[in-house]
N, C-alpha and C positions, 0 to 999 in steps of 0.2 A: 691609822694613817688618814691624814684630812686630805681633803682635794688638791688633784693636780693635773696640771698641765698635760694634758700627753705628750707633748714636744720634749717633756723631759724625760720621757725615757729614750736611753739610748744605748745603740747597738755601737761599737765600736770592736774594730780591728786592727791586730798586731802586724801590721801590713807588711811589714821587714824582718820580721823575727826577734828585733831587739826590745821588746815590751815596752813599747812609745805603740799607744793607742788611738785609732784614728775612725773619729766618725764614717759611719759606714753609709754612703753618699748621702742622699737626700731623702730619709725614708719619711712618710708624714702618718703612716698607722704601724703598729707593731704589738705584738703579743708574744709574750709566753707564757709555756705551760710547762708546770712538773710531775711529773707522773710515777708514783712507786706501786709498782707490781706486786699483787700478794702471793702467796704459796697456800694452798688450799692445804689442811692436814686430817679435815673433818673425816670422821669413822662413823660406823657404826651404834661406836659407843660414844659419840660425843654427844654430851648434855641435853635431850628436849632436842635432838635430831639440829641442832644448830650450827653453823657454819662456823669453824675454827680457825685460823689463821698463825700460822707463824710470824710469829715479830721478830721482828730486826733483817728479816730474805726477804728475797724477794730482786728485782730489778729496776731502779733509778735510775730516770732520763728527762732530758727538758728538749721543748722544741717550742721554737720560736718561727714567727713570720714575719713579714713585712710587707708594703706598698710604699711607693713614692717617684721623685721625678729622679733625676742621675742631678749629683752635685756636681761631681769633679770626673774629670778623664781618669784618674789615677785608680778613685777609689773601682768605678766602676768595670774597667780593665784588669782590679785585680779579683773582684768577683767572678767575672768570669773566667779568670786563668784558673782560681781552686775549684769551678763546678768543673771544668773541663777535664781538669787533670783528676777528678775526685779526692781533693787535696783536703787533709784536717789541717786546721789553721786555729790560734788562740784568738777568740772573743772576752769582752768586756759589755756586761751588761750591766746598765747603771737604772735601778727601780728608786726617783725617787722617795724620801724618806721611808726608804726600803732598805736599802746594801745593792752590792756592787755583785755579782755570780760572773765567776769568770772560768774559761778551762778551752778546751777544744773541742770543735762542732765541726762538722760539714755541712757545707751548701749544698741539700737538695731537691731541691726546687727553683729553678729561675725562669720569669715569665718576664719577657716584653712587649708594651703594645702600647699602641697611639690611634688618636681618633685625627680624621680629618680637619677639625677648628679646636684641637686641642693640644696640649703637652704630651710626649711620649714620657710612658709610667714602666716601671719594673713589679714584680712581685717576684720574694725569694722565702725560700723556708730553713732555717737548718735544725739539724739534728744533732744533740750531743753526742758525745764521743769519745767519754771518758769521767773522771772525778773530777765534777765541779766544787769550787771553792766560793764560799760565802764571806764577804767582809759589812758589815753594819756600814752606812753611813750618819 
């Protein structure tokens, strides 16, 4: 992967349920992470006293963050309705020339603040919450 923009990646929400995707307001830093969990099996008798692991167990999950200002009334009204309600909702994560990981996450995390001579900002975190799909772009 050659260099890019971070503006291109993006976080987008199925904001209606009908899988029409929608930038998820104004974020201008963002991360994620994927995480698989091992299953220890090491004994006794395992080789030179070394750490053994089962392949293929274990527990997969991604969690993502953000920062940024609020774009639109719409988007920002509907983040806060699924932290409130603790609501799982489908995301679209687009890594360019990476692929696209989409599935259902929960919001939570939601942080609001504003400085005196500046922009009010948000931070939010979610968590996945289920089997994420992978597509190449």
């Amino acid at each position: 992967m050659v260099a890019q923009s971070g503006k291109d990646l993006l976080v987008k929400l199925d904001v209606d349920g009908t899988g029409q995707f929608e930038t998820v307001a104004g974020l201008r830093a963002t991360r994620i992470a994927f995480n698989a969990e091992t299953i220890d099996v090491t004994t006794i008798e395992s080789p030179g006293g070394w750490r053994e692991i089962l392949g293929g167990a274990g527990i997969k999950s991604a969690n993502l963050s953000g920062s940024g200002v609020f774009k639109d009334e719409a988007t920002d009204q509907k983040a806060r309705e699924l932290f409130f309600a603790s609501q799982l909702a489908v995301y679209q994560i687009i890594i360019p020339d990476f692929g696209r990981i989409e599935g259902q996450f929960q919001l939570t995390f939601l942080e609001y603040a504003g400085s005196y001579n500046g922009e009010a900002n948000y931070e939010m975190s979610l968590a996945s919450a289920g089997e994420l799909t992978f597509a190449a772009l």
